[in-house]
ZAMARGU-4260 file (C-alpha; in steps of 0.2 Angstrom, whole numbers, plus 5000, padded with zeros to 4 digits):
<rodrens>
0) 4976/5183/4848 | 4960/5181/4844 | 4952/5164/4846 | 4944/5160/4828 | 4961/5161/4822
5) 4968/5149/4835 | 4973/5131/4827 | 4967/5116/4835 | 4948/5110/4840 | 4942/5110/4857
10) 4929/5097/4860 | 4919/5089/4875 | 4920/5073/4875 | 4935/5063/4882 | 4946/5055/4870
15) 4944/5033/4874 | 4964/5034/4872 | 4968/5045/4887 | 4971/5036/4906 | 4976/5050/4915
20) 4967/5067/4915 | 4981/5079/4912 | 4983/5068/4894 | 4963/5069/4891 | 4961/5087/4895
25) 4977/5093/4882 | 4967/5084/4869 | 4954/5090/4873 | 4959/5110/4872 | 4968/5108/4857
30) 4985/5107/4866 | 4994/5091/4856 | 4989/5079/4842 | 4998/5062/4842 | 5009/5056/4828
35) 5015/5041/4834 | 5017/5031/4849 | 5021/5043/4863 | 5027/5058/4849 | 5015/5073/4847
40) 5015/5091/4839 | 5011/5103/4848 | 4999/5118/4844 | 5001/5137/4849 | 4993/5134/4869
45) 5007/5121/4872 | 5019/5130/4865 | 5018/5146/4874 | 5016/5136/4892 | 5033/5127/4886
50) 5042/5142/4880 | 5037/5150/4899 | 5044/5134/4909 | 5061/5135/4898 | 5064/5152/4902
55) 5060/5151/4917 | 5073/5138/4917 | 5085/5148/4910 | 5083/5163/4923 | 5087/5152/4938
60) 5101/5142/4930 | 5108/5159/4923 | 5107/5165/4940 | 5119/5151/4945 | 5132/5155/4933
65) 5127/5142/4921 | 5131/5144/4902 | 5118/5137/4891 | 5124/5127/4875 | 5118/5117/4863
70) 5125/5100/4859 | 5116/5088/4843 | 5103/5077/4842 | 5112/5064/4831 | 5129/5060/4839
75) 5143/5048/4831 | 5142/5030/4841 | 5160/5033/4842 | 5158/5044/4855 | 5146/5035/4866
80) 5159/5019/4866 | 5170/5031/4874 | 5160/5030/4889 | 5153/5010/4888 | 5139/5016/4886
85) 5136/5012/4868 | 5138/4996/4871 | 5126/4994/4890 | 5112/5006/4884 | 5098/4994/4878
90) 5085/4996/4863 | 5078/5010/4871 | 5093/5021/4863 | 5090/5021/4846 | 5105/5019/4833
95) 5107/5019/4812 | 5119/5022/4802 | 5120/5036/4790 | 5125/5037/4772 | 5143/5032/4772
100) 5140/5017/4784 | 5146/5026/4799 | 5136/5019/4815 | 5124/5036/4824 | 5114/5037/4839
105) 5100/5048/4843 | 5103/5060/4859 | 5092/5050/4873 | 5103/5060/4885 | 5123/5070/4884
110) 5134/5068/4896 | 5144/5062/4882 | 5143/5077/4872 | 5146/5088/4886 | 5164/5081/4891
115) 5170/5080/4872 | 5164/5100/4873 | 5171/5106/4885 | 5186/5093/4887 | 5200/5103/4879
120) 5196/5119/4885 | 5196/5115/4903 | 5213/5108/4905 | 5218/5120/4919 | 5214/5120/4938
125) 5211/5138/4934 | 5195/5137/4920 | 5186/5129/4936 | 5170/5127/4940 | 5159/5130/4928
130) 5142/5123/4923 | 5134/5120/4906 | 5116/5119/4901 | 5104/5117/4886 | 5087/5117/4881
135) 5086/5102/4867 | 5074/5089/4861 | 5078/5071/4864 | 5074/5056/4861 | 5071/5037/4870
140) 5062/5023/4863 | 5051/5018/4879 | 5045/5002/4878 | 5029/5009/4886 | 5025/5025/4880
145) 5008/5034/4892 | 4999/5046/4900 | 5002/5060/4885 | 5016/5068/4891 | 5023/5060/4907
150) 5030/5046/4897 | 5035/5050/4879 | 5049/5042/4866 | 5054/5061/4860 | 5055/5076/4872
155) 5062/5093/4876 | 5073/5092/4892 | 5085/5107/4901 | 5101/5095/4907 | 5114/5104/4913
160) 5132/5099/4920 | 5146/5105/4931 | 5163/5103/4932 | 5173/5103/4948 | 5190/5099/4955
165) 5186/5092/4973 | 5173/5083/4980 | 5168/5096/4991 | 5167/5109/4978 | 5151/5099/4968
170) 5143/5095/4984 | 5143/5113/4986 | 5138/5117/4971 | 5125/5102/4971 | 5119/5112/4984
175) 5115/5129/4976 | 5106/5116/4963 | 5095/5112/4973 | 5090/5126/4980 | 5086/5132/4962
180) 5077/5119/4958 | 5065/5121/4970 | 5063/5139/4966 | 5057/5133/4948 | 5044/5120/4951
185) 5038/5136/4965 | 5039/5149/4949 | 5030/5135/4939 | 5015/5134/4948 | 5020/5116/4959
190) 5027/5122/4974 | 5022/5104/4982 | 5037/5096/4973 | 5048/5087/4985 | 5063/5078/4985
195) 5068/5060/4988 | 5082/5048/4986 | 5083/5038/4970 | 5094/5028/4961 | 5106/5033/4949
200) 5103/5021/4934 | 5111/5022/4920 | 5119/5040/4926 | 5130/5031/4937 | 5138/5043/4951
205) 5135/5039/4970 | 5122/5052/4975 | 5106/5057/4967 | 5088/5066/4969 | 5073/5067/4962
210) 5058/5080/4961 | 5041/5073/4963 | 5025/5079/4962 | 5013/5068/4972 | 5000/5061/4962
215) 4986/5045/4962 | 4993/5044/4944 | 5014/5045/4946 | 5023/5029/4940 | 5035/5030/4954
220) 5032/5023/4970 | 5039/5032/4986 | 5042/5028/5002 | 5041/5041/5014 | 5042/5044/5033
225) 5029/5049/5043 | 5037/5053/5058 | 5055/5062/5050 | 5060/5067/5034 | 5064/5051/5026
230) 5060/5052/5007 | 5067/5039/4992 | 5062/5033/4978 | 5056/5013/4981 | 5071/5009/4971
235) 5082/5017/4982 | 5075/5013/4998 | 5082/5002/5010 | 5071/4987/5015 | 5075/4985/5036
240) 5068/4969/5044 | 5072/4964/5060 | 5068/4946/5064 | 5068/4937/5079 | 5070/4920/5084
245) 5056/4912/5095 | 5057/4895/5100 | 5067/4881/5099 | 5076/4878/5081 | 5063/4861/5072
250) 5074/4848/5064 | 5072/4850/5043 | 5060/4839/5036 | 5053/4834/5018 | 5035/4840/5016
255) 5024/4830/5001 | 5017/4845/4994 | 5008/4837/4975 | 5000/4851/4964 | 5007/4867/4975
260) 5017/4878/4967 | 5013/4895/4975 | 5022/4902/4992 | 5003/4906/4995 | 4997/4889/4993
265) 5011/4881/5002 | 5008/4892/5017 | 4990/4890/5017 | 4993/4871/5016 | 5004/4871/5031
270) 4996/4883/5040 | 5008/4894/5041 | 5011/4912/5038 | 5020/4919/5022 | 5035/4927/5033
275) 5037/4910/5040 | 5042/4905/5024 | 5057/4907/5013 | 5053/4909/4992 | 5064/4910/4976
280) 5060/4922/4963 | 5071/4918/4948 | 5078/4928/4933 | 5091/4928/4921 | 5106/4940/4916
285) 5101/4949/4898 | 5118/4944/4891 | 5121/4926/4894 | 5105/4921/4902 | 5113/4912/4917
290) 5100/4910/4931 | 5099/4922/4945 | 5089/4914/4960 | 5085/4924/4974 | 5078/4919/4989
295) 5068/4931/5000 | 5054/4931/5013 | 5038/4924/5008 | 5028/4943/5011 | 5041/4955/5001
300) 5046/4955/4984 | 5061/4957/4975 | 5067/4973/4970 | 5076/4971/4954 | 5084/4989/4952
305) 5093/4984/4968 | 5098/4967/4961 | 5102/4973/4944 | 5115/4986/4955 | 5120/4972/4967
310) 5127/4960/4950 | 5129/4973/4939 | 5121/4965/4925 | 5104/4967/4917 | 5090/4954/4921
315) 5074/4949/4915 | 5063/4937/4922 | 5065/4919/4922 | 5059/4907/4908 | 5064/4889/4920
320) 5066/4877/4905 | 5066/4857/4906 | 5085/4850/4912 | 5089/4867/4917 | 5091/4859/4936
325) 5079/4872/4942 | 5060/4866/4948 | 5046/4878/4946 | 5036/4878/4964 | 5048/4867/4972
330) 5065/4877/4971 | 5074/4878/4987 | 5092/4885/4995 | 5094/4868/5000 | 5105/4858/4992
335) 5106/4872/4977 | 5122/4871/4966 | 5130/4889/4971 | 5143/4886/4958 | 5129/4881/4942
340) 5118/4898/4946 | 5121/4914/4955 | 5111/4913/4973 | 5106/4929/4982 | 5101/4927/5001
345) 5090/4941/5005 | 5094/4952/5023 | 5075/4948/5028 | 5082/4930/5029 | 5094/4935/5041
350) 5091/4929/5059 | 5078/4918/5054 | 5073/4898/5056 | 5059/4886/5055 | 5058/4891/5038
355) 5046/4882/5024 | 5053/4882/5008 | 5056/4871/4990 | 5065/4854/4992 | 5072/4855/4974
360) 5063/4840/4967 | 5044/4842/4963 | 5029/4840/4973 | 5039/4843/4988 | 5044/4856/5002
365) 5056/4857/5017 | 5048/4862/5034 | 5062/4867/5049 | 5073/4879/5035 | 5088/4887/5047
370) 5100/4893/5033 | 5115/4898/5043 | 5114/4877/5048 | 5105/4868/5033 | 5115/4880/5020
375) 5128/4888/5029 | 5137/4902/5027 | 5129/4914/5016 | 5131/4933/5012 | 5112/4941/5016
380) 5111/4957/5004 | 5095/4970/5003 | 5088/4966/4986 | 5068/4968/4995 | 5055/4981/4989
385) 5050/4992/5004 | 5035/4990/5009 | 5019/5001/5018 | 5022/5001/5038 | 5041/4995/5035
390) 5054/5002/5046 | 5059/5019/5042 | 5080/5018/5038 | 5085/5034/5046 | 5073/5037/5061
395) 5071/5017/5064 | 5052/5018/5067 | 5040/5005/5058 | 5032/5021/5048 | 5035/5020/5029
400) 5022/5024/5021 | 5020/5021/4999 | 5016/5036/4987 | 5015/5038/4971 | 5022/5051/4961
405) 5028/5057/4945 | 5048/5063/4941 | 5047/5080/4936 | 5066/5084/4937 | 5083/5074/4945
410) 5100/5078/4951 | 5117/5067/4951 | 5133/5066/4958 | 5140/5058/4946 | 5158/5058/4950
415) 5173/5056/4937 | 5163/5041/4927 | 5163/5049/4913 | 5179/5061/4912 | 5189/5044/4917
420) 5180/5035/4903 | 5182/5048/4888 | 5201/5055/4894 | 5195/5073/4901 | 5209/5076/4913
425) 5217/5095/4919 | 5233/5099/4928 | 5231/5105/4947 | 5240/5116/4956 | 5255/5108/4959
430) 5256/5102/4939 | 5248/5084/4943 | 5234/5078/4930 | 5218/5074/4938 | 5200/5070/4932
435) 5186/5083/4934 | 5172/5080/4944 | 5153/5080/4936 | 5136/5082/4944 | 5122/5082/4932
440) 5105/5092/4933 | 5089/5089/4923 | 5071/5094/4921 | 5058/5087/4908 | 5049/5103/4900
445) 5034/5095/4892 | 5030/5082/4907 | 5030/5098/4918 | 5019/5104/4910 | 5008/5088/4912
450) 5011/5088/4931 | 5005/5104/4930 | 4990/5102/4924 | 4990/5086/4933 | 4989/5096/4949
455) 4980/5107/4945 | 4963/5104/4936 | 4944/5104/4939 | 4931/5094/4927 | 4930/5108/4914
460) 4950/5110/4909 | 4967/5115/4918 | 4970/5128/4930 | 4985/5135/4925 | 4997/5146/4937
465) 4997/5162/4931 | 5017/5161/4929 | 5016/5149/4916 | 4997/5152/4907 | 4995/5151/4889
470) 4988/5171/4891 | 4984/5179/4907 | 4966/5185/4900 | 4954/5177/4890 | 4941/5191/4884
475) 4923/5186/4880 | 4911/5194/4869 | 4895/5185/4873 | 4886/5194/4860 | 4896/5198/4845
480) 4879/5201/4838 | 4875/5216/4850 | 4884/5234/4842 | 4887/5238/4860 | 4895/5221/4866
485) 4905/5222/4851 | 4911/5238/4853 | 4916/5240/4871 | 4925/5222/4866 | 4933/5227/4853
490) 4941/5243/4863 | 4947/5232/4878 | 4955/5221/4867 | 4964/5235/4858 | 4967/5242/4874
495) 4976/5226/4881 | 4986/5224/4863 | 4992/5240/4867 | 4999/5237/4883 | 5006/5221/4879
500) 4993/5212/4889 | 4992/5191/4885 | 4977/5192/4880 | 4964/5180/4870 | 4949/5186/4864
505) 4936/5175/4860 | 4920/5187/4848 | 4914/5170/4838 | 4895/5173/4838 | 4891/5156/4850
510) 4882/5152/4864 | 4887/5157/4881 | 4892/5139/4886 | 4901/5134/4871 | 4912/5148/4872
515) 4915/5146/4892 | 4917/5127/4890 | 4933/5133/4878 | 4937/5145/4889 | 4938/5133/4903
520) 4953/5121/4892 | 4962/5134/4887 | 4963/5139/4906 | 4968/5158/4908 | 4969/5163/4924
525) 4957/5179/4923 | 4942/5180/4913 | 4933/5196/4905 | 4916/5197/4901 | 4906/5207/4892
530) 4890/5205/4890 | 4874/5217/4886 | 4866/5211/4904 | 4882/5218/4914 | 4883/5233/4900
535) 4868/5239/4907 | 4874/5241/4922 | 4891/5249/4916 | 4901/5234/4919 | 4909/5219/4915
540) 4912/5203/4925 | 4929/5198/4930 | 4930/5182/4935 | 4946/5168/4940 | 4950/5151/4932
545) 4953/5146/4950 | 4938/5154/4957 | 4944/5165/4968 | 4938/5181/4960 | 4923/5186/4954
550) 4921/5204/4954 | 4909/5219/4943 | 4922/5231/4935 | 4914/5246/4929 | 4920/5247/4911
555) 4934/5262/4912 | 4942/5252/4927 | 4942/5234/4919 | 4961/5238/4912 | 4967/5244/4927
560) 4962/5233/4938 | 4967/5218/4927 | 4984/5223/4927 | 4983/5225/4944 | 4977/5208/4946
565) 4990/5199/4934 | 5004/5210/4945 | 4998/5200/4961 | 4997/5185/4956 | 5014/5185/4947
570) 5022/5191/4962 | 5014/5176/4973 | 5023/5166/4957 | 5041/5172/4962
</rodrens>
């Protein structure tokens, strides 16, 4: 390929859209071009990264004795009522109707379609296990669409699924998943990929990972052990407080507290420190808006994927209206009607006293709050965020400390949800009809790529693993000019053609540090030069994106010992 021909501009300057540089840096080398809102077309250098990662995909999962499929994008709504979910998916799942009126969804994800597939055929003990997968587009109408690729409304996602008979069969299974999972984000250049413990969400099943890539930039937060291997998702993490009781338990009294309506305030008012306090933090059920009040510690706050599993029901914050009965500042677990809202008691209440907290009236505040005697007997529930230097929940030790990072990939015990739900049942051994068993696999191509080039980038563009690089070699001619430059290009471009090399080859007649400054977006790992300078001395500089190699090939040698070069470092890829 030579470059002149190669669509898209590369330019220098940083576009004033782009937070992150992964998104910045694909603009930039003439990767993408935006459409709409977290949409984008992708031009040739994209493509061929993409097309890599998916077969890459493809080998492991093939290796695994998966089957790859394809199921559609647009998907009758019939099918998703099947499974509830047509109904509890939110506006993020997009839904029309097409010509004869007949209500449609747009593929955000297919567990769905992969049951009514394969729900027929697989009515025997005998046709099991097996797993399916695809490669498809999707689509999701994020509410906050960012960072280029990491956070889209339409993308290309491998999900795959497997079908078992016991329990212990999709553990095992879920098992040999793993395993291959790792061995892609290696073979894809992000070796540093860990795992942690997440939430299921919308999925549903009981156990789930996800595959993180470390980053300043992710927008997950992690909490991770320092002193075992301990690693969930903040969402999944369980929030551990031990309190203690000092002292002798003060009697309740009502505080005037005018014009304070913050747990700040009204610890700095009574000189008090915030986990010596007890604060609400209300919100209200998406479907009815009932009020949802929730009292926890005044120094954590609320994590509201926990609570939105705890009361399965979807929340949003809180809008605390005039005669609603609730006080904004001044709300309390005293006194509070149990029967009129729904009351959560947070476990880092539990074993606490002398408490401050609302009064339920304005402009004033208990002092002496012991819940077990002043509201009695309540049910404390972990609905708290984890936070840095928190107890660790599987070596005990006060060492959790918060990352960020971005979900390149997740797996999912998901159980019999959805062949209960859409009537996929199989007769066992002994003629009994039972419901198969699902775990579910997935792995977002394009953000991949993203986290890629997240990880791996300098100033001047990406640094692409060589397993997944647009072209192994770029080829410059810094003097197209020069007969000799030219020449001796031209043959080691036909040369490379010839063996099949991925090869670009940039001859424009441009200045040195344009043509480097492209060469640098585009990211190939090994660079040629020729240039009438080293031609002089019978040679040609070959150099590495990475900068690990920088060598003077005498010109009859450049071929071999490029191929030699891109051997290696595919082989350090596997």
């Amino acid at each position: 390929m030579k470059i002149d021909k190669l669509c898209g501009e590369r330019f220098k300057e940083k576009p004033s859209d782009c937070v992150i540089d992964s998104h910045a840096l694909m603009v930039r080398g003439g990767y993408m071009k935006g459409v709409a809102n977290g949409i984008y077309s992708n031009y040739m250098p994209l493509r061929r990264i993409t097309r890599k990662i998916e077969n890459i995909i493809r080998e492991e999962m093939d290796a695994i004795d998966g089957q790859e499929v394809m199921f559609p994008v647009v998907m009758p709504a019939s099918l998703w009522s099947e499974s509830g979910r047509y109904e509890s998916i939110g506006s993020e799942m997009a839904r029309f109707e097409d010509r004869n009126g007949t209500p449609m969804v747009l593929g955000m994800t297919h567990e769905e379609a992969a049951v009514h597939l394969v729900r027929e055929y697989a009515n025997s003990y005998t046709k099991y296990p097996f797993m399916i997968y695809q490669v498809q587009t999707k689509f999701r109408d994020e509410g906050r669409p960012r960072a280029g690729l990491i956070r889209v409304r339409e993308f290309t996602m491998k999900d795959a699924y497997s079908f078992h008979t016991s329990q212990e069969d999709l553990e095992r299974y879920y098992a040999i998943c793993y395993d291959a999972y790792n061995r892609i984000f290696a073979r894809c250049g992000v070796p540093e990929v860990i795992t942690v413990q997440s939430d299921s969400g919308m999925m549903g099943g009981s156990i789930s990972h996800e595959y993180m890539l470390l980053t300043p930039i992710g927008e997950d937060t992690l909490a991770i052990c320092n002193d075992c291997d301990y690693r969930a998702n903040m969402e999944a993490a369980d929030s551990i407080i031990n309190n203690v009781c000092e002292g002798e338990d003060a009697p309740l009294q009502e505080v005037h507290t005018p014009d304070i309506h913050t747990i700040e305030d009204i610890c700095e008012f009574l000189k008090t420190p915030l986990e010596e306090s007890c604060k609400a933090v209300v919100y209200q059920k998406n479907m009815t808006d009932e009020y949802v009040v929730v009292f926890i510690r005044g120094d954590l706050d609320v994590n509201e994927t926990k609570l939105t599993n705890y009361i399965k029901e979807e929340i949003h914050p809180g809008e605390i209206v005039d005669g609603c009965g609730l006080f904004a500042g001044f709300i309390g677990p005293v006194g509070m009607d149990r029967e009129k809202f729904t009351v959560i008691f947070d476990k880092s209440l539990e074993n606490t006293h002398n408490l401050s907290c609302g009064a339920n009236k304005m402009d004033y505040h208990y002092t002496g709050l012991k819940i077990t005697r002043d509201v009695g007997d309540v049910e404390f529930v972990d609905v708290a965020k984890i936070k840095e230097g928190g107890i660790c929940p599987k070596c005990g030790k006060p060492s959790i400390k918060l990352s960020r990072g971005i979900e390149v990939g997740n797996i999912f015990q998901l159980g019999t949800k959805y062949t209960k739900s859409m009537g996929m049942q199989y007769l066992d051994s002994e003629g009994n009809l039972q419901y198969p068993i699902m775990g579910c696999y997935g792995i977002g191509v394009g953000r991949l790529a993203a986290s890629v080039c997240e990880a791996h980038h300098d100033d001047y563009g990406p640094i692409w693993p060589i397993s997944i690089a647009p072209w192994h070699v770029e080829l410059c001619c810094l003097r197209a000019d020069d007969e000799e430059c030219k020449g001796i290009s031209d043959k080691l471009y036909d040369e490379m053609m010839a063996d099949r090399m991925e090869v670009l080859y940039d001859d424009r007649n441009i200045r040195p540090g344009a043509m480097f400054s492209d060469a640098d977006l585009i990211g190939a790992p090994i660079r040629v030069v020729v240039s009438p300078r080293n031609l002089k001395e019978g040679v040609c500089e070959v150099v590495s994106r990475d900068k690990t190699l920088n060598e003077k090939v005498p010109v009859e040698n450049v071929i071999a010992f490029v191929k030699e070069e891109i051997a290696k470092r595919l082989a350090e890829c596997k």
